[in-house]
N, C-alpha and C positions, 0 to 999 in steps of 0.2 A: 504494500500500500504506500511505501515513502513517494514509487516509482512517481506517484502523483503530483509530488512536489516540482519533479522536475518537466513537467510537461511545458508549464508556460515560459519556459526558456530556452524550449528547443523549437524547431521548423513546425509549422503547421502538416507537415507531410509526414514527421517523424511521430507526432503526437500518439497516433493508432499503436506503434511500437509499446511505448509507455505504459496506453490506457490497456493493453493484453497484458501487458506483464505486474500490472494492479490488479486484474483480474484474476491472472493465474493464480496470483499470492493468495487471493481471496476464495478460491476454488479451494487450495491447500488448506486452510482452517476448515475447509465445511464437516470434515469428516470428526472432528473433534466436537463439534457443537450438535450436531447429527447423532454421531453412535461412541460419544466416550467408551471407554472402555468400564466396565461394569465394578470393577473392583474402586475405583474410585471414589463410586457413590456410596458400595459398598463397607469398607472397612470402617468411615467414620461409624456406621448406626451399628456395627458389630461391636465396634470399640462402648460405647454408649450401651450396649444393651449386656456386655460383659460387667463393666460398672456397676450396672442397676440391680447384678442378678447374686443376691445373698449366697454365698457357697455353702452345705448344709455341714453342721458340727460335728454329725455323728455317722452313723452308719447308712441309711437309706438315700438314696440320690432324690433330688428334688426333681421334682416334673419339671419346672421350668430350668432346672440345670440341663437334663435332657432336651428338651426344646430347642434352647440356645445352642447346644452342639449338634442338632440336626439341621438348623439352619445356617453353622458355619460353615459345616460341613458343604451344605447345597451351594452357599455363598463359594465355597475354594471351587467348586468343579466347574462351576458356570463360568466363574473369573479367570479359570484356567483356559477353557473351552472357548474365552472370548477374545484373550490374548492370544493363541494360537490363531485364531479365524482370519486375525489382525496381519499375521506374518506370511499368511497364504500366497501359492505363486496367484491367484487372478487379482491380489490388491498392486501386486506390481506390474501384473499384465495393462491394468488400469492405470497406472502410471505413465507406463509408456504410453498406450495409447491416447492418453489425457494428451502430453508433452506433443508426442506426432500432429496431435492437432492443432496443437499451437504456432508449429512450424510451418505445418499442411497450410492455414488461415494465413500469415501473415508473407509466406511465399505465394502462395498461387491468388491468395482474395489482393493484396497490396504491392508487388514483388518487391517485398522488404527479405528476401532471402538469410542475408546473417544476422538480422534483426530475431527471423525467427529460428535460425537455427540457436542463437545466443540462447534466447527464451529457452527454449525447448530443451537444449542440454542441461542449462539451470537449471530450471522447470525439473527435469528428469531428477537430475543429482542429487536436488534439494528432496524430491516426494521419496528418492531410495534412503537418503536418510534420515530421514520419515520415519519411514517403515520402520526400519534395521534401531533402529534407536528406541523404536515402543515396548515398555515394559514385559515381558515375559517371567517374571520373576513367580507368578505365582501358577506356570506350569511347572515348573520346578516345586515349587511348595506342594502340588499336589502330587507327583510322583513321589516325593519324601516322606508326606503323610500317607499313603496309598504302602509305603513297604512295610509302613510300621514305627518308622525312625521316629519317636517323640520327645526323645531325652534334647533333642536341640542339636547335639554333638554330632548330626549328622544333615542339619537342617540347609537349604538352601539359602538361607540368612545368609550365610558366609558365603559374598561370590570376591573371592578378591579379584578375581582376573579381570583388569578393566576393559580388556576386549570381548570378554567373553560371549555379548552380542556378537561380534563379527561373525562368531566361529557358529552358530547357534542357529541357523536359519530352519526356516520351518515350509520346503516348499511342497 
């Protein structure tokens, strides 16, 4: 969106360039306002309903202790299931093809040729690090809860590798 800034000080010819490449930007946020990811909305009301829920003294388990662990339960699988969905090869299919079009439009509708090939590489670059950059941490939580591991000493908490996205794809 800065792109905007610089529109009225460049050629009236170039403007179109500009006003696609504010729109691209704009394109790139939809998917966050659109389909956050789930875990987001989720962990504050788990955090709050973990809080709220007395843990019992003695020996019989509370119904609502049970409650709360069947819906954090559902909470991990669904947050898992929705961060994977996130790293899919057609959300990058959808990238490209976004970017192409941008290129496609401002070559063939304008013949601003490297105007949109610029776009369209950024465009590209930026939505693949996007992607690659979106939290997965809690498909890892669910394979660690899933074998059993609840002592922590084995938990996905600890990712020291800070590339460990790179390596991680989900096609």
């Amino acid at each position: 969106m800065a792109s905007l800034i610089a529109v009225p000080l460049v050629s009236s010819s170039s403007r179109v360039d500009w006003y696609v490449s504010a729109g691209e930007a704009a394109v790139g946020v939809i998917p966050f306002l659109v389909a956050p990811l789930s875990v987001i909305g989720d962990a504050p009301k788990l955090h709050a309903a973990v809080a709220a829920v007395a843990l019992p003294s003695g020996g019989d388990q509370d119904a609502g202790l049970c409650a709360l662990l069947a819906d954090a339960e559902q909470k991990l699988a669904a947050g898992a299931t929705d961060e994977a969905l996130q790293q899919r090869w057609w959300i990058h299919a959808g990238n490209v093809i976004f970017n192409t079009g941008v290129v496609l439009f401002l070559g063939l509708g304008f013949h601003h040729w490297s105007a949109g090939i610029a776009n369209g590489v950024a465009g590209a670059a930026v939505g693949e690090a996007i992607i690659f950059t979106q939290p997965t941490g809690t498909v890892d939580d669910l394979a660690v809860y899933q074998r059993g591991h609840l002592d922590g000493a084995t938990s996905a908490g600890d990712r020291s590798a800070a590339w460990g996205w790179f390596y991680r794809t989900t096609f």
